[in-house]
N, C-alpha and C positions, 0 to 999 in steps of 0.2 A: 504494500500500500504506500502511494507516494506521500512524503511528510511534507507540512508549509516549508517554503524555503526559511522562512523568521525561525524557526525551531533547530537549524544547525548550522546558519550562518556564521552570529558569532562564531562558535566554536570551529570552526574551519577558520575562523581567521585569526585564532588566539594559533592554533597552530601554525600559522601562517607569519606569526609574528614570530613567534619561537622558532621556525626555523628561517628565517630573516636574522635572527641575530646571530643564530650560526656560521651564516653567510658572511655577515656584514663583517664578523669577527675576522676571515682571512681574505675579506674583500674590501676593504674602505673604501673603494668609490659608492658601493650600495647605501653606505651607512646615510649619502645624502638625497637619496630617492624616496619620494614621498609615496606611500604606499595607497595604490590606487585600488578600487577593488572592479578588476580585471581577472579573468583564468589564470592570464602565468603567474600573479600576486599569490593569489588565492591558492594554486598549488604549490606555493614555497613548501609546504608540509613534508607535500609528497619529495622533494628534491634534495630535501635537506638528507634522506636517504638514497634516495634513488638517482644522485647526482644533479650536477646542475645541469636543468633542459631534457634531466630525465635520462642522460648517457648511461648509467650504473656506478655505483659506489666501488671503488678504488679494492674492497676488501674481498669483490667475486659473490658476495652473500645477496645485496641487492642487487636486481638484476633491473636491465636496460628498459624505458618506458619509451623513450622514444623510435616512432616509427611501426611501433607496432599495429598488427592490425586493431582497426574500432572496434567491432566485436570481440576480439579475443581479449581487449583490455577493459572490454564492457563486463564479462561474463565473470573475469577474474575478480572486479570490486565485486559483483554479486554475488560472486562463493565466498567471498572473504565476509562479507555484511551477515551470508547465511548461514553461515558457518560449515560450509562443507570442503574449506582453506583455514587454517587455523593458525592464524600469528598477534597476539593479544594488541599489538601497538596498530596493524591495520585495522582489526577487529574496531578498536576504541576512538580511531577516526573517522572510520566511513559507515559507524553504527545509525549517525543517523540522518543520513543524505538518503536523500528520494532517488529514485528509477531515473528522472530527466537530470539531477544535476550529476551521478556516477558517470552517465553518458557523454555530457558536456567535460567532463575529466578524460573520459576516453576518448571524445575526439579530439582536443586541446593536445595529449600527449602524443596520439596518432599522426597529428597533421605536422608534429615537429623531425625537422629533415637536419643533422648532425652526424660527421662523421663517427664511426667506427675505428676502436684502437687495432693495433698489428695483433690475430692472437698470439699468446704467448707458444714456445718450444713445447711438447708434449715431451712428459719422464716416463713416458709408457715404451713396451718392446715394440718390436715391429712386429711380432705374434699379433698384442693385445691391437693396436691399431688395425692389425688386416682383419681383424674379427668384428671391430668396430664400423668398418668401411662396410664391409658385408651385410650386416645388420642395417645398416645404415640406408644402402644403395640397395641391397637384394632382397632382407629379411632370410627367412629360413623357416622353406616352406616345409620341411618333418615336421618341425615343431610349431606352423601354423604360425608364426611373428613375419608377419606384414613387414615391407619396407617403411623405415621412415619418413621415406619420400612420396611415398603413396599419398600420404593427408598433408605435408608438411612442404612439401614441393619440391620439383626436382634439383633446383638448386639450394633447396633447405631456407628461404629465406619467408617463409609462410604462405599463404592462401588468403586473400581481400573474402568477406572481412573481418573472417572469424578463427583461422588458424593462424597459430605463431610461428615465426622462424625458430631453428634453431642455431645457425650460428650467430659468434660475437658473445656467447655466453660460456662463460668459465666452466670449468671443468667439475669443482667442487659445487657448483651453485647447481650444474645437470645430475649428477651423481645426487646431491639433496634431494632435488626434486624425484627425480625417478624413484629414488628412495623410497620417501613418502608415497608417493603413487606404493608403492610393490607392499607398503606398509599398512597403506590406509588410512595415512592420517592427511592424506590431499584426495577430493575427491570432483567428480563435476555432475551435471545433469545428466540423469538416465537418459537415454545409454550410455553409460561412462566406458568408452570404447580408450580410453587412455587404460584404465584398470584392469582391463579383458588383456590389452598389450602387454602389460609389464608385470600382470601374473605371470605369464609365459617364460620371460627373462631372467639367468639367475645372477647375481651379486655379480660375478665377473664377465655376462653380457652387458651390464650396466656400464660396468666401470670404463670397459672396452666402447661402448657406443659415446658413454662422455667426453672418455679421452681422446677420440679422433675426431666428434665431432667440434669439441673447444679447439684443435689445433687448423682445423683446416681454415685457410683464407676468405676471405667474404670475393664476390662474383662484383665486379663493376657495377651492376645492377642489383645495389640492397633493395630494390622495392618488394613487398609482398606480389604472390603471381596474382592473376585475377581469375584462374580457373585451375582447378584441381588438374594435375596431370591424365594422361592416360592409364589405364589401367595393364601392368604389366599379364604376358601370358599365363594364365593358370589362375589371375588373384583376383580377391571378392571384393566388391566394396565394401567399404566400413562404416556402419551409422554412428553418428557421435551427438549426444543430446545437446553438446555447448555448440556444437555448428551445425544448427538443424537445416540453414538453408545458404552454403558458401554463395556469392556473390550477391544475396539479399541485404538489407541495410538494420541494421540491430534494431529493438521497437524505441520506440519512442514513450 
């Protein structure tokens, strides 16, 4: 149910200030910018972790907001609000923003275009990475694990406007995630076809798909694709309840 916007203004911008001062602290030009209440203002919150403009935090743990797909970053505040993402400081921010203003965060961070860092050298063998790639590019169809490129694109950088890329994400931060996935304590809308996935996979397919997919370089064309690849010989489509209809526009 949508709440008044008066009901969790302030408190998005008492956040807003707080992490404004974080800013301001290694930044002194900011400290004389008057704070306007605009979306980039207003998501100071968000950036204060998730970097400024949304790149990713330095420490691999927060991951990259900008660029991503609208949907995909729509869907994410709405498991995190509903609890079916659980991290107490998102939880306690976006607890009580409405359906229209989550969206206006997700396109605000969507429509922001900044580059991407070099990724860093992979400490994995050349084993773990060939098993990574595999998974990665072929899946492994005995054990019924779909390619990750099947939903995620062929050059791994998402599906407009509701799958995510995978590269440009750290190693430790895909390793967490898939984790939780494998774990249960990340979860998405029925059909949660991410959980069906990484049942399948064990601890050292993980670690293997993390590791090669953090090392491998980003494609001149970071944009999301805008149609799901072809479907390679032999493999099913996959329904996923967080992208019920790729190239449709999140609700309103």
């Amino acid at each position: 149910m949508a709440k008044p916007r008066s009901s969790f203004l302030p408190r998005l911008v008492a956040f807003a200030v707080a992490a404004g001062i974080v800013w301001t602290a290694t930044n002194p030009a900011l400290a004389a910018a008057p704070f306007e209440d605009n979306i980039a203002q207003r998501t100071l919150a968000c950036t204060a972790c998730h970097g400024q403009q949304g790149r990713a935090a330095p420490d691999g743990y927060y991951p990259r907001l900008a660029g991503k797909p609208v949907g995909y970053l729509y869907n994410q505040l709405l498991n995190f609000r509903d609890g079916r993402r659980h991290y107490g400081l998102m939880t306690q921010l976006i607890d009580p923003l409405s359906d229209a203003y989550l969206l206006e965060m997700a396109q605000y961070f969507s429509g922001l275009e900044v580059p991407y860092p070099a990724p860093l050298p992979s400490p994995a063998s050349a084993d773990v990475l060939r098993l990574g790639r595999q998974l990665v590019m072929q899946g492994d169809s005995a054990r019924q694990i779909p390619a990750c490129v099947q939903c995620h694109g062929q050059a791994m950088t998402g599906v407009a406007p509701d799958i995510p890329g995978l590269l440009g994400l750290p190693r430790d931060y895909l390793n967490a995630q898939l984790g939780a996935w494998k774990a249960g304590q990340r979860r998405a809308q029925e059909p949660d076809c991410m959980k069906d996935m990484v049942a399948r996979l064990s601890l050292q397919d993980i670690n293997a798909v993390a590791s090669w997919v953090a090392a491998k370089p980003l494609p001149a064309d970071i944009h999301p694709a805008k149609a799901l690849p072809a479907l390679a010989p032999g493999a099913a489509a996959i329904r996923c309840g967080s992208a019920p209809a790729t190239g449709a526009a999140p609700p309103k």
